[in-house]
Structure formats: structure tokens, C-alpha cells
N, C-alpha and C positions, 0 to 999 in steps of 0.2 A: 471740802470743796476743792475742785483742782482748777488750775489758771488755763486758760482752754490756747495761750501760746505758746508757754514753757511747759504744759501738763506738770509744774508744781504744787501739792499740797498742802488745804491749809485748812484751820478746826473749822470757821467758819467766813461768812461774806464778806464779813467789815478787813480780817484779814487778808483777805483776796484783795479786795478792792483797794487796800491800803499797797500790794503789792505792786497791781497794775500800775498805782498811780506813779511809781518809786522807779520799777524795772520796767514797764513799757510804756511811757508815755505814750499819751495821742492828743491830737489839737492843736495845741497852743505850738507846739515845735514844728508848724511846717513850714517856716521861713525855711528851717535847716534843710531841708528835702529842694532836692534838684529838680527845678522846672523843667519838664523837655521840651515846651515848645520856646523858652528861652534859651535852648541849648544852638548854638551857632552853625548852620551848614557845613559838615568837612567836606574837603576838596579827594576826592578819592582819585590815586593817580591813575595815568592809563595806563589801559591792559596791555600784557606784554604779551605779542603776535610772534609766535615763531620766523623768522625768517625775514622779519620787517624791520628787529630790532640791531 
């Protein structure tokens, strides 16, 4: 069986599933993941006008 993220091989399921859980978590870790809509507005400066600046 192969791990359908890393395309790593394994004899069978239980050793896939044993990997997934090990080298790719999913679920429980998503405190760690960046909220975008909690990400803060940046101020983007102003454009620079030839001849104005």
C-alpha cells in the first residue's frame, strides 16, 4: 500500500495508517494552523508616483 501524501510504501493498511498517524497528523493539530481570518489587516504603504515623490 502507498501513503497517497509522501507516496511511501508499506506491506499493508494497519502499517499505513500507523504512518499517517505518526508523519502526517490531521485533526487534533489545528490550533497549530494559522487562522487567516484572525490574521491582522497590514497597512500597505503608498504607491510611489513618479514625479510626485
Amino acid at each position: 500500500m502507498k501513503c497517497d501524501i509522501c507516496n511511501e510504501e508499506f506491506a499493508n493498511s494497519i502499517e499505513l495508517d500507523k504512518h499517517k498517524e505518526r508523519e502526517h497528523p490531521l485533526g487534533d493539530d489545528d490550533d497549530n494552523l494559522e487562522k487567516p481570518d484572525m490574521l491582522q489587516d497590514q497597512e500597505l504603504p503608498a504607491p510611489i508616483v513618479p514625479g510626485k515623490n
